[in-house]
Phi, psi and omega in degrees: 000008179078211189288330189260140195213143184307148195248159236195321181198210197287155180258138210266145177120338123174264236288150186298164167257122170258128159276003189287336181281000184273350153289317177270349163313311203236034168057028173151165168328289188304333177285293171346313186293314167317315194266336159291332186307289206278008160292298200315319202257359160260003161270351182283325166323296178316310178271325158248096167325107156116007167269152192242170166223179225227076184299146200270103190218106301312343140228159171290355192070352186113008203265151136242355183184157193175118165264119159150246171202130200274041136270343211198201184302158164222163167234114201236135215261112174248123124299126168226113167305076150279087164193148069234345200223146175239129213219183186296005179265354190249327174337289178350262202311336186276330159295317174287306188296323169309313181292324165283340204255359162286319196309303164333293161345268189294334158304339203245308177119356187260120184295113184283079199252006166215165192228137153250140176254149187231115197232163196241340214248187161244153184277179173233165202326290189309315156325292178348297210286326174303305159349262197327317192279294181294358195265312187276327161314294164326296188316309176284003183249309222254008192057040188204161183256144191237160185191140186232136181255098210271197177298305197282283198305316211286314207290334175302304183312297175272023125276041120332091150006285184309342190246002180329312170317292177309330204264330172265338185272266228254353185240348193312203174290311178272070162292287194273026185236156193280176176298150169287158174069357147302140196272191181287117173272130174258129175275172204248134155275179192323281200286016158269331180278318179281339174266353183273332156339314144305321244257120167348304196293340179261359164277322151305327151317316192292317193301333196271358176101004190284124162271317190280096152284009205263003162247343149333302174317297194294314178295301159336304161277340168285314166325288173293301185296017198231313210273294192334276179348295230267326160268000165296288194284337159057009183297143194279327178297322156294334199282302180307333180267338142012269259271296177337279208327286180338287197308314190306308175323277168355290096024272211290327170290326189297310212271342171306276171342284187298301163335295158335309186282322148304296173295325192255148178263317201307135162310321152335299177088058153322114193071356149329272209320299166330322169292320169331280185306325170284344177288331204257324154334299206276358175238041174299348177289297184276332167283322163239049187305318181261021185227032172036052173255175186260191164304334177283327184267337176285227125029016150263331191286291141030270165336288251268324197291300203304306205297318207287332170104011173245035170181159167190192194237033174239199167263311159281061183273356173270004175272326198278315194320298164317283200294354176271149154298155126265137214198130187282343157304321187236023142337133176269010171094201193288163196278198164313176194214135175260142169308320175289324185251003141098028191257162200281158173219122219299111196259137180318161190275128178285036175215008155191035119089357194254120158359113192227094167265096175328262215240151147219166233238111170261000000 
């Protein structure tokens, strides 16, 4: 080929793929586990033409991504944020998923011929070995093909030409780093983490079935100390662009929530939060043009309406809303803002409907 040679993968100089940014994107584990998903399903895009992905509306069937036709076979993409390591604490849930999405499979009506699993992480030996052992078994009882896409198979992929895209939008240099003039995520300390505990947005969490909250939390404290800021300072264009942002969260939970409430019978509401969030997620852009927040401040403003008594996640949340105490620690403090008189503006009580201002701001 002469002095010039065709180019062929990442150009050397750079930055390596860490699945660890995928924390840092999306401000904890939990986010993480979303936003590694939806890597999953735009690098399978990229790389295999004519494949799709599944939105959890209220579930996903176990799909996160499926090439074919879900009348007939399919080859089906599963993500799970195992890492750093995938290890004998993960079997369970690697069994249970397999088992739903045949389960699904067959509910649905649809044929199931290859299940890929997609991890960020390498199994370590004793998995290896379990892995090996359970994929040929599972083939041979079930007629179909497993397959794993580990750390090392995901990182073969996305230095591909076809994943160039996929591969600078989540690992590139500024990935794990905020936008400029985006603010700062602050951790909360220890008795803030502990006084939050109390705190409305995280008993509607629990009820809805959350056991893990410590990112939540964390989206939360960033969220109120940003709304605190921005009414403290009182500039009319951030004040007003709040006020959007609130409404907009707000907005993307109402039209979840009611859809929910049709589709779904459980009290719970199984897969709300998550649809919310992956909702607030994909219009992040747009809910914080005018207050420089990141994805963590984005999904704490989420928290702060649900902490405000004007949302939750079961079906009856407004009875668990009535029966909380109000406390001005774990309150999220002031509501929408009007621009014009720059004053907090008060929210209904959701059990009689009368105006209630959690916190104002002196």
């Amino acid at each position: 080929m002469g002095a010039q040679k065709a180019r062929t993968g990442v150009e050397a100089g750079e930055p390596p793929i860490s699945f660890a940014v995928h924390q840092v994107r999306a401000g904890g584990e939990m986010g993480a586990r979303d936003d590694f998903e939806t890597m999953i399903g735009q690098l399978v895009t990229a790389i295999r033409p004519g494949s799709r992905m599944i939105s959890a509306n209220p579930g996903d069937w176990g799909i996160d991504a499926f090439a074919g036709d879900l009348g007939g076979e399919v080859v089906v993409w599963q993500s799970k944020y195992f890492y750093p390591v995938v290890a004998k604490k993960h079997h369970q849930e690697i069994r249970d998923s397999f088992n739903s999405v045949c389960a699904k499979a067959d509910e649905q009506g649809h044929v199931l011929k290859q299940w890929i699993l997609c991890v960020p992480a390498d199994m370590d030996a004793p998995t290896t070995k379990w892995w090996d052992g359970w994929k040929a078994r599972t083939q041979k009882a079930k007629g179909l093909s497993i397959d794993l896409w580990d750390a090392n198979r995901l990182r073969s992929y996305l230095i591909t030409p076809d994943a160039t895209n996929v591969r600078r939008h989540f690992y590139g240099p500024a990935a794990g780093q905020p936008e400029a003039g985006t603010r700062e995520i602050v951790l909360p300390d220890p008795k803030r983490v502990e006084e939050m505990e109390s705190a409305l947005f995280v008993r509607q969490l629990k009820a809805a079935g959350h056991v893990e909250v410590g990112s939540a939390k964390r989206q939360f404290f960033n969220a109120d100390l940003m709304a605190r800021e921005i009414a403290d300072k009182s500039v009319p264009s951030e004040v007003a662009a709040l006020s959007e942002a609130d409404a907009h969260v707000h907005m993307l939970w109402e039209d979840r929530f009611n859809d929910a409430c049709i589709e779904v019978e459980d009290a719970d509401l199984a897969g709300l939060h998550g649809a919310v969030m992956n909702d607030i997620r994909d219009a992040h852009d747009t809910i914080t043009s005018g207050i420089k927040a990141s994805r963590v401040h984005a999904r704490g403003l989420m928290h702060r309406v649900v902490d405000d008594r004007r949302a939750g996640w079961i079906r009856d949340w407004r009875s668990l809303a009535k029966d909380h105490p109000v406390s001005s620690h774990t309150a999220s403090g002031p509501g929408p803002v009007d621009a014009c008189t720059m004053k907090v503006i008060p929210h209904p009580d959701p059990a009689t409907d009368a105006t209630d201002t959690v916190v104002t701001l002196s």
